[in-house]
Structure formats: structure tokens, C-alpha cells
C-alpha positions as CSV (number, residue, x, y, z in Angstrom):
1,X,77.5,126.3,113.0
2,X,80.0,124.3,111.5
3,X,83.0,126.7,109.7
4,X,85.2,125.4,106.7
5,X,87.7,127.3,105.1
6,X,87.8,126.3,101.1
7,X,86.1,123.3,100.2
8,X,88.6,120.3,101.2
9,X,87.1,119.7,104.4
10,X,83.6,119.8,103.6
11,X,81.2,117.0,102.7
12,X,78.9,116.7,100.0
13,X,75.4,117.1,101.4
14,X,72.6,114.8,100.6
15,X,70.4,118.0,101.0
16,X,72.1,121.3,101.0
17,X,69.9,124.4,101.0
18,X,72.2,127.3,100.0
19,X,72.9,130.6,99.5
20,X,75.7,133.1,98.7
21,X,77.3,136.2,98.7
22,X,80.0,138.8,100.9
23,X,76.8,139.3,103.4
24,X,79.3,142.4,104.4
25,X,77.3,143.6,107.8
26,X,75.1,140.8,108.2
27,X,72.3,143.5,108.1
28,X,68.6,143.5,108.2
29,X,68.2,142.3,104.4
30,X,70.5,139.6,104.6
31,X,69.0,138.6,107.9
32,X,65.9,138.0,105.5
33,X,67.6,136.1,103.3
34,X,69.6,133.9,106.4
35,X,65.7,133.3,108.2
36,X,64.4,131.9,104.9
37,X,67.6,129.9,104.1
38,X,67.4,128.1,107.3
39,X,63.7,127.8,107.3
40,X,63.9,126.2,104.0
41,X,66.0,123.7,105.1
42,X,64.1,122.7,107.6
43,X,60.7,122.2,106.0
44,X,62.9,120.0,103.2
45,X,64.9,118.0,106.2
46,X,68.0,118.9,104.7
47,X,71.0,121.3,106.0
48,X,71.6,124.8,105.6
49,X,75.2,126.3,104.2
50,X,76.0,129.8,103.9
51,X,78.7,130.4,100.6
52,X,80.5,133.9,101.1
53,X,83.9,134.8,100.0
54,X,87.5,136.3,101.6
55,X,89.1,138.6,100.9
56,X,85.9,141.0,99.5
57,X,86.4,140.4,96.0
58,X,86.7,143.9,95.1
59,X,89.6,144.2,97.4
60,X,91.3,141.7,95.2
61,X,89.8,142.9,91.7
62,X,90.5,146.5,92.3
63,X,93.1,146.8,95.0
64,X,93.6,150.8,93.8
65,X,90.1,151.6,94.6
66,X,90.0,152.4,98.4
67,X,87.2,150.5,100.2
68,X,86.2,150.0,103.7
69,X,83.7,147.1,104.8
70,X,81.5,147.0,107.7
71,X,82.7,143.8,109.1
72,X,85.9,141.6,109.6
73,X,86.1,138.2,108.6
74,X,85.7,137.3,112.4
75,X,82.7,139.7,112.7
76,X,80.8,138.5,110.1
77,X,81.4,134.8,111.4
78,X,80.4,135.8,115.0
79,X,77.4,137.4,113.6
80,X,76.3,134.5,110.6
81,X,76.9,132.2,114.0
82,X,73.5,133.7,115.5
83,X,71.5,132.9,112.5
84,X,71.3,129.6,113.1
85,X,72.3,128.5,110.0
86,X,74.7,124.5,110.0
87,X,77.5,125.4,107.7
88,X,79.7,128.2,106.7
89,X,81.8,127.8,104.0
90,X,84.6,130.7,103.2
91,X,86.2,130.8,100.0
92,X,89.6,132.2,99.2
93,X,88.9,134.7,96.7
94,X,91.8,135.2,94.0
95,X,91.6,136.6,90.9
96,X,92.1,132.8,89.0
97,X,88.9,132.0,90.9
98,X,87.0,134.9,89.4
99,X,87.7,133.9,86.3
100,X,85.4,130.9,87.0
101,X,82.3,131.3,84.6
102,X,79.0,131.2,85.9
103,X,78.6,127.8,84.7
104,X,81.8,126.3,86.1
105,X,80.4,127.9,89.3
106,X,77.3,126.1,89.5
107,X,78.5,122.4,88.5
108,X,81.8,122.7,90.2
109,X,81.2,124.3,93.4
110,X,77.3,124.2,93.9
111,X,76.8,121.2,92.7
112,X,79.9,118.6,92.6
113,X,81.2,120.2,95.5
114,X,78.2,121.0,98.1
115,X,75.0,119.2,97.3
116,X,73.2,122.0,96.4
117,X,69.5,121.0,96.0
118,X,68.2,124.5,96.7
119,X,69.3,127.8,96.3
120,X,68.0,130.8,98.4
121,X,69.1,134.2,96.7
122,X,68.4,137.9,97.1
123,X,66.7,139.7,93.9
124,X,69.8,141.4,92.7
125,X,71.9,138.7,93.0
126,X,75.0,138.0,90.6
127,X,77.8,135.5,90.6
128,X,80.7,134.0,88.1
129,X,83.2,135.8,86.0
130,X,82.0,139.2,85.3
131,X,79.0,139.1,87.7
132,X,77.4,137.4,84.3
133,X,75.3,135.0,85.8
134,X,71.7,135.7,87.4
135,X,68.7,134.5,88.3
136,X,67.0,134.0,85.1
137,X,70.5,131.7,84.6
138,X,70.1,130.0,87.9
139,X,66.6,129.0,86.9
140,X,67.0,127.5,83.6
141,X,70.1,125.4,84.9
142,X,68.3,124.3,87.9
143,X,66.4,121.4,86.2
144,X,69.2,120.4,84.2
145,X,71.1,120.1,87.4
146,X,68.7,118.9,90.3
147,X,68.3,122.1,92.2
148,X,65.6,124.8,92.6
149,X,66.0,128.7,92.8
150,X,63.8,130.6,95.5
151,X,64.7,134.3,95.0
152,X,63.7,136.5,97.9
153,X,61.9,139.8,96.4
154,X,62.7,143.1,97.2
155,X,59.3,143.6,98.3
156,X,60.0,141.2,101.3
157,X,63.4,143.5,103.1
158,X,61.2,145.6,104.4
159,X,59.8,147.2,101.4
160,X,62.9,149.5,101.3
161,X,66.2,148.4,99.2
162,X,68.9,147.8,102.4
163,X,72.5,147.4,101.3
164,X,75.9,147.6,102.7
165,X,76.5,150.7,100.5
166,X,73.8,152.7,101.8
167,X,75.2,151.6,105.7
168,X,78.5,152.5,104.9
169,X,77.5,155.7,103.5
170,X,75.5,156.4,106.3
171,X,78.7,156.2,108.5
172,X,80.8,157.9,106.6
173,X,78.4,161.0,107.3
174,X,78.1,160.3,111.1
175,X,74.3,159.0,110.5
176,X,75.0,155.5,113.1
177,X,71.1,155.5,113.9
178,X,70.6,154.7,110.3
179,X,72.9,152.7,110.4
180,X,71.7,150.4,113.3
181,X,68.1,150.6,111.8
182,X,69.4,148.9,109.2
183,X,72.2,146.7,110.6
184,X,69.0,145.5,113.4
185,X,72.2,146.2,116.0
186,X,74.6,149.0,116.5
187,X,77.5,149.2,114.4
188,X,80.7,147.8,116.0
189,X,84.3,148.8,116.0
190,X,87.0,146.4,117.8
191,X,90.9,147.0,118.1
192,X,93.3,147.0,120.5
193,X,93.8,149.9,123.4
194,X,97.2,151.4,123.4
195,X,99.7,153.9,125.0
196,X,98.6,157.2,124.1
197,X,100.5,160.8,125.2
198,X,97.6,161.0,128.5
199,X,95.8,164.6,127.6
200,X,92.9,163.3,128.8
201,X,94.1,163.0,132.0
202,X,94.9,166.1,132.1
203,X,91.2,167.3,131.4
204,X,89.9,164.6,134.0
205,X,88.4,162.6,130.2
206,X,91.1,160.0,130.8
207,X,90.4,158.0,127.4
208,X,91.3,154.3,125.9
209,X,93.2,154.9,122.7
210,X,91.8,152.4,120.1
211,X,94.3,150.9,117.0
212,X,91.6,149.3,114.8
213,X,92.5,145.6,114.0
214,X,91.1,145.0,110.6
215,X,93.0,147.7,108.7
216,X,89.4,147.6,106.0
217,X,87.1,148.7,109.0
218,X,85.1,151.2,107.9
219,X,85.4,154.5,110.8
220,X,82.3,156.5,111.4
221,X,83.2,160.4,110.3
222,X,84.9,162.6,113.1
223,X,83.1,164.1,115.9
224,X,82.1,162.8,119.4
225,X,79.6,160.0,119.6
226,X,77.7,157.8,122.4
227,X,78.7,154.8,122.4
228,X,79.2,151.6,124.7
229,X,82.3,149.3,125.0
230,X,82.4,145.9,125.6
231,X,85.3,145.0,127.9
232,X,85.8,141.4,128.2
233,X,82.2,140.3,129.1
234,X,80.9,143.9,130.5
235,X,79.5,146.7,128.7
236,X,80.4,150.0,130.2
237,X,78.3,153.9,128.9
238,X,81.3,156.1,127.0
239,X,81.8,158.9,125.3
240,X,84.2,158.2,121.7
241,X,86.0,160.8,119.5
242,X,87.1,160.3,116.3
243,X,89.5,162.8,115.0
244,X,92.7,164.8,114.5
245,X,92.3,166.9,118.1
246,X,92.4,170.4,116.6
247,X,92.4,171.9,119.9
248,X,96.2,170.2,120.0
249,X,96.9,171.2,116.8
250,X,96.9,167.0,116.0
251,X,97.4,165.9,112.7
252,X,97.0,162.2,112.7
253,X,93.5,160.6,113.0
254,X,92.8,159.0,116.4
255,X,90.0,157.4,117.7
256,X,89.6,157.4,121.5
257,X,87.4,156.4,124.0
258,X,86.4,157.9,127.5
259,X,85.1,155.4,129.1
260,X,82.7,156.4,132.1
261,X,82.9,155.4,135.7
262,X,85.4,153.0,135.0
263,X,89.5,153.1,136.2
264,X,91.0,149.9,135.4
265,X,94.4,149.7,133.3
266,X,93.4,147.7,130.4
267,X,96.4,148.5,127.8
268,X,97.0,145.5,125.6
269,X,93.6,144.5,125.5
270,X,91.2,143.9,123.3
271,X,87.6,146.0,123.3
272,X,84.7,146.8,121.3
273,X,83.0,150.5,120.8
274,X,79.2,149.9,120.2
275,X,77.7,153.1,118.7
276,X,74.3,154.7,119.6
277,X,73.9,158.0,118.3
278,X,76.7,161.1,116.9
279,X,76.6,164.0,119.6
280,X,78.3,166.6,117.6
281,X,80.9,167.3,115.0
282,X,84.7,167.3,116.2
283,X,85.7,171.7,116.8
284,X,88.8,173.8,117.7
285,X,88.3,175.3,121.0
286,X,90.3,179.0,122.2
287,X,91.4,177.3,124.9
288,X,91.5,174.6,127.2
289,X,88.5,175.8,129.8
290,X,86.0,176.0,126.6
291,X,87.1,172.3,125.8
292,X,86.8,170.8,129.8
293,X,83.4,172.5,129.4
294,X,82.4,171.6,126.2
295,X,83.4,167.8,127.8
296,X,81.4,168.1,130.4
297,X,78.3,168.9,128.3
298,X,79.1,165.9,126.3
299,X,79.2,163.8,128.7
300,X,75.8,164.9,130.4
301,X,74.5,164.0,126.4
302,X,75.9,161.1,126.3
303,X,74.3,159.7,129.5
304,X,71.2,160.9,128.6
305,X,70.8,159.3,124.8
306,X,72.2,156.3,126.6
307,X,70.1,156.2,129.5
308,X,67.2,156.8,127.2
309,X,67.9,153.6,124.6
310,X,67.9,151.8,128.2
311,X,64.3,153.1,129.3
312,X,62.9,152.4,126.2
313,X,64.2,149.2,125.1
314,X,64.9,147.7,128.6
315,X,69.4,147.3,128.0
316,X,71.8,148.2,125.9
């Protein structure tokens, strides 16, 4: 897959099958909408090219609403890498380019700019200044222009409506197996381990204090989940809070990870929490014996959810 940020770099196709949108999560629906892309480009020997759009434009529309996205720009590429589609292109969003009209959008940038001879879209689909333009729009100016509309139906994601608002509300109430149903992976957290003040030690949980890189990420809700973390190429079982440590009277939110069977010094690095399934809901303990034990019981959960997923489905 060929990536091009803006449009300077990229030329015209003599065939370009496209389709666009934030694609936020990469999750099961858009994966419909990525398969047919790229299989339509093939049947028509042309090339397939993926239009999506950074910073989220609601990040730049309405920077005083608060919203948190499911991927990183670098997530989202890794992932639309896999699809197998040719071309990425990423477009700055700014608020002057918003004010493109639907229109301008097709001509300038569809058109002019990429080839377009096909457009693959998903049924709710909206695009140009205001979100004004549509399908019914797409499919009257596709003669005038040279280009065709195929709109995936609703029907075809799995008869159920997946979006990245239902995900995201699904991990905002701890719900990560609904969320991975409909992601088709678990969701993903990556950041950077640093220093931390040690009290896991203490409680023989030694954990990996996690500073999230994108500062957008969307964080599951507080409590303890199973999980797995990628560290450099090896996946290791671990058990991950999120939370303020009420037991420590903590006040800031911290996300940690105890990562089992493992003892190597990995500060600085980079890592990646994978999550399976939400063991319980983060509590204040009397005292420190209730919380070693309560640990301890956590742990022997998280071995078995995980131990299960890797019975069943043959790895993690």
C-alpha cells in the first residue's frame, strides 16, 4: 500500500476505484466496505485508493466538544495496510477545506485530482460542506462526470448497523468483548512505559506504567481487565488496571500493566495492551492483605479467560 500525505504526490489514475471516510477503528463494517473496494478494482483492472481525512474533522470543527477515537493516525494506517488495498491518501483536514462544497469535492478532488472511475460508499455516507452531499448526489453527478456509485447496504455489515460510536461507547462502559466482536480484533492501546513510584513491587504485581501516545485515544473505563501486550515482537498474558488506586488514596488516572512471567527492564519503550475481556470494576480495599488477595484472584482470572480464547481459537 502506497501512502500519500495530501494530494501533491499522487498520480492521477487511469482507473481509480475509491472510497472515503475517517474509517476510525477499521472495524468490521468498514472491513466490508475495504473487501468490496478492492474487489472492485480488480474485476475492472484498475487500482484501489482509500480517501480518509486527519485530523478527525470533528476535532477541528468542534475543538470544545471532547472526543476520543479508537485509533491513531498510525493505527489506522497499520491496520488499512492489511486490507490490501494500493493507495492511501490522507488529507489535512482544516476548517477552509470543509468549506469545500460537495460539488467542488467531487470535480476537484475525486475527479481532477484521483481518477475516480468508481466510487465504493457505505449507506449513510455524507461528504462536502455541511455533510450536504449524498448518495442520491453522487449518483446523478456520476454520468455527468465519468464515474459510477456502488453503495454497500446496510443489510450487507452483518445485518446489524456497526459504527465507531457504538465501539466507543462500548468501551467507555468496560464492554471490550463487544467491542472486538465488532472491531473483528481486540481493541489496542500503545504508549510508552515509564517510571512509576514501584507499589507493585511491593505487592509482588510489579506493573509497566503506560503514558498513552495519542493524547485522543479513547481508555476503556476503570477496573482490571485481561489483556495481552505486545513487547517488541512477543506477546506476553497480563493483567491491566485502569484507575485512580483508591486503595492509595490516588487521585490521578493511571493505567498500568502487570505483566505475567516476565522480568525484563523495558522503561522507555514502546508496547501495546491488547484487551480480551473486563474482570472486574476498580474498589477500595481496608487494607493491604485484602488487595494482595484480591490480586491474586485476579490473576488466576485472567489466566483462565486467556487460556481459554487460546483453546478455542488456537492463539492469541
Amino acid at each position: 500500500m502506497k501512502t500519500y500525505w495530501g494530494l501533491d504526490k499522487f498520480r492521477k489514475l487511469d482507473y481509480a476505484v475509491v472510497t472515503s471516510g475517517t474509517f476510525d477503528g477499521v472495524h468490521y463494517g468498514h472491513q466490508k466496505i475495504l473487501g468490496r473496494l478492492v474487489e472492485s478494482a480488480r474485476n475492472n483492472g484498475g487500482e484501489s485508493v482509500l480517501l480518509t481525512y486527519w485530523p478527525h474533522p470533528r476535532l477541528v470543527l468542534y475543538p470544545e466538544q471532547e472526543l476520543y477515537l479508537l485509533t491513531s493516525i498510525e493505527e489506522k494506517t497499520e491496520l488499512l495496510s492489511e486490507r490490501g488495498i494500493d493507495h492511501l491518501i490522507i488529507l489535512p483536514f482544516t476548517k477552509e477545506f470543509a468549506q469545500l462544497s460537495s460539488e467542488e469535492f467531487i470535480k476537484d478532488i475525486l475527479v481532477d485530482k484521483i481518477g475516480t472511475k468508481k466510487l465504493v460508499i457505505g449507506y449513510d455516507h455524507k461528504f462536502g460542506r455541511n455533510r450536504s452531499g449524498s448518495f442520491e448526489e453522487l449518483r446523478k453527478d456520476g454520468p455527468i462526470y465519468g464515474f459510477e456509485v456502488e453503495e454497500i447496504p446496510k443489510q450487507m455489515i452483518d445485518n446489524i448497523a456497526i459504527s465507531s460510536t457504538k465501539i466507543r461507547r462500548a468501551l467507555m462502559e468496560g464492554n471490550v468483548g463487544i467491542a472486538k466482536e465488532y472491531l473483528g480484533r481486540p481493541y489496542c492501546l500503545h504508549g510508552i512505559v515509564i517510571e512509576g513510584d514501584r507499589i507493585g513491587r511491593t505487592l509482588d504485581f510489579p506493573t509497566a506504567n503506560i503514558e498513552v501516545t495519542f493524547k485522543n485515544k479513547l481508555i476503556p473505563a476503570e477496573g482490571i481487565y485481561a489483556v495481552t501486550v505486545e513487547v517488541g515482537k512477543q506477546r506476553y498474558k497480563g493483567m491491566l488496571n485502569i484507575g485512580y488506586r483508591p486503595t492509595f488514596g490516588g487521585t490521578q488516572k493511571r493505567v498500568e500493566v502487570h505483566i505475567i512471567d516476565f522480568n525484563k527492564d523495558i522503561y522507555g519503550q514502546s508496547i501495546g495492551i491488547h484487551f480480551y475481556r473486563k474482570i472486574r470494576s476498580e474498589i477500595r480495599f481496608e487494607n493491604i492483605g485484602q488487595l494482595k488477595d484480591q490480586l491474586q484472584s485476579d490473576k488466576e482470572k485472567v489466566l483462565d479467560v486467556l487460556n481459554d480464547i487460546n483453546d478455542n481459537t488456537g492463539g492469541l
